[in-house]
N, C-alpha and C positions, 0 to 999 in steps of 0.2 A: 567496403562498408559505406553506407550512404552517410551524407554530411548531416549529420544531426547535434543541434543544438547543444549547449554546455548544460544549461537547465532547460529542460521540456518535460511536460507529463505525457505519459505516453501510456495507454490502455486499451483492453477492449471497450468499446463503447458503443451506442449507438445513440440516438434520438430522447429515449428515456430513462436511458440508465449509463452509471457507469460499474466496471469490476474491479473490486478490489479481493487482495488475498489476506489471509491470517494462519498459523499452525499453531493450534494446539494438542493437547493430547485427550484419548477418546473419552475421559469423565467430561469433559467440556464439547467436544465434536458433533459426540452422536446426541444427546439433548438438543444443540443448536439444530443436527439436520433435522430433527423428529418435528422442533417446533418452528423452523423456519427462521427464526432469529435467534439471538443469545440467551439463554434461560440458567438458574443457578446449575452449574457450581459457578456460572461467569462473577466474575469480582465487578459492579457497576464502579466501585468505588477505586477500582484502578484504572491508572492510563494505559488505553491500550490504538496500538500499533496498526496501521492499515497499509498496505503495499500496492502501488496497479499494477507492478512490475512482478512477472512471472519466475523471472530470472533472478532477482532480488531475492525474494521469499525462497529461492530453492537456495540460495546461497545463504540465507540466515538458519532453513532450516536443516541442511545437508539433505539435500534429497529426500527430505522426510524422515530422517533417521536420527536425529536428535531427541533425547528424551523432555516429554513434553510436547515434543514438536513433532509426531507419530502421523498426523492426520491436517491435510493440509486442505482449508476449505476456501472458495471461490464464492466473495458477497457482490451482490449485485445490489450497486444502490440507486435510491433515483437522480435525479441530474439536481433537482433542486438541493438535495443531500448534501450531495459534493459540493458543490459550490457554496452552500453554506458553511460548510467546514474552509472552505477555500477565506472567502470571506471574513471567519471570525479566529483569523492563527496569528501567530508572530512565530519567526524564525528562532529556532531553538538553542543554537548560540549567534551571541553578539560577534555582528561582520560589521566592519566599516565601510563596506561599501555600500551596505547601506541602511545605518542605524547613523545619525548626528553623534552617539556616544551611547556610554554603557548605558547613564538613565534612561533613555528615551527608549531603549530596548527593552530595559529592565520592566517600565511602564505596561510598553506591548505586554509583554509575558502574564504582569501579574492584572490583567483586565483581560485577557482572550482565553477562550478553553481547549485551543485547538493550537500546536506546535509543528512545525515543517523542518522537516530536517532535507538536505540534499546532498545523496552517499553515490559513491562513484556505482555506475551499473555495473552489474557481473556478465562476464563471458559463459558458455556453456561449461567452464572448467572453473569456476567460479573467479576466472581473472578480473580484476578491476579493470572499466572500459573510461575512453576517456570523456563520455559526457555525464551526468547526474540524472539519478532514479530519485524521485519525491516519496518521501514516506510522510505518514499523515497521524502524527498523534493526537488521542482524543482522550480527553478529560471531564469530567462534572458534566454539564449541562449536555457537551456535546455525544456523549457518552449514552446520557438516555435518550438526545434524539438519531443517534444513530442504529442503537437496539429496538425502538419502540416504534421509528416513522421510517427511515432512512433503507432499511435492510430489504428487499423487495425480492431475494430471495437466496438459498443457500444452497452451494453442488460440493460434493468430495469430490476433490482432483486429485485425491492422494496418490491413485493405482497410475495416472497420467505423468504425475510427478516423479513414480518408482521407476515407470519404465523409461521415461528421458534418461534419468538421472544411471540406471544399466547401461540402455545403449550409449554413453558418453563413454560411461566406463571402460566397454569394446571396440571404443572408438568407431562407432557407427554414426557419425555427427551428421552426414545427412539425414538420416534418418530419423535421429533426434531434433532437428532445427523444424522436420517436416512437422512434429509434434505439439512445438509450441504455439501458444495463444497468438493471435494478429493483435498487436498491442498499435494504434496508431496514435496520432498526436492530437491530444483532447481539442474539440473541437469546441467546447461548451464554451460560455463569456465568463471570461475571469474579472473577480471584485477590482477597484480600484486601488483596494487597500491588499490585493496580493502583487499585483501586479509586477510594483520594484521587484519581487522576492522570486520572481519566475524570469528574471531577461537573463 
């Protein structure tokens, strides 16, 4: 395995956009794919979860098989998006390495509408790997600009997902490795005020 980073964002991306994942279940899926972004039954008023990591998302959602978690869809956001969610988070729990103390975290928290968590990434078999996948919570403000501006477009990867997640099971792991997304190391300019929260 290549020497990769303790914390790195790592995605498909290109130029104008980046890819993030979500799973829910199809009262919620098939609206979002029909309208191209989030539409009711979506809850704007809860926080909700964004993953770049492919492999993350199949391990929260067991290969698509968890209830609720039925339909796994692929958002593509614009680069400004991200970065502005990059831009306006605090870390989700208080770390001393790098918060002065609980206040000044506690501060972050209750001013920012966007939370970073950083979870060990998963192997094909859903092992814990030993560097850090970013997941991206979004809340209030961030929430409608990421349903109303951010979202640039919507794919079900479910069937993608079903079938990785068989051939692991038959232990076909070439086969399956050939499958996954090219996630590489975000290239976009990160905020000043993420920065500490990504070395």
């Amino acid at each position: 395995m290549r020497d990769i980073p303790y914390r790195q964002i790592r995605a498909v991306h290109d130029e104008s956009s980046v890819r993030v994942y979500q799973a829910y279940s199809p009262a919620i899926a098939e609206p979002a794919l029909r309208a191209g972004t989030f539409v009711h039954p979506f809850k704007r008023e809860r926080m909700t979860w964004i993953k770049p990591s492919f492999l993350w998302m199949a391990y929260r959602c067991g290969w698509a098989s968890k209830p609720g978690q039925e339909r796994v869809l692929a958002l593509d956001l614009t680069q400004e998006g991200f970065a502005w969610a990059l831009g306006h988070s605090a870390l989700s729990h208080y770390d001393p390495e790098f918060h002065a103390d609980r206040e000044s975290w506690a501060a972050e928290v209750r001013t920012t509408p966007v939370r970073i968590q950083w979870d060990p990434e998963r192997g094909l078999h859903h092992q814990p790997l030993p560097h850090r996948s970013i997941q991206i919570g979004l809340r209030g403000e961030a929430v409608a600009r990421y349903v109303d501006d951010w979202i640039t477009a919507v794919t079900d990867v479910t069937a993608t997902m079903k079938e990785i997640g068989a051939l692991v099971a038959d232990q076909q792991l070439e086969r399956a490795k050939a499958l996954l997304p090219d996630e590489r190391p975000y290239t976009g300019i990160l905020p000043d005020s993420f920065s500490a929260s990504a070395k």
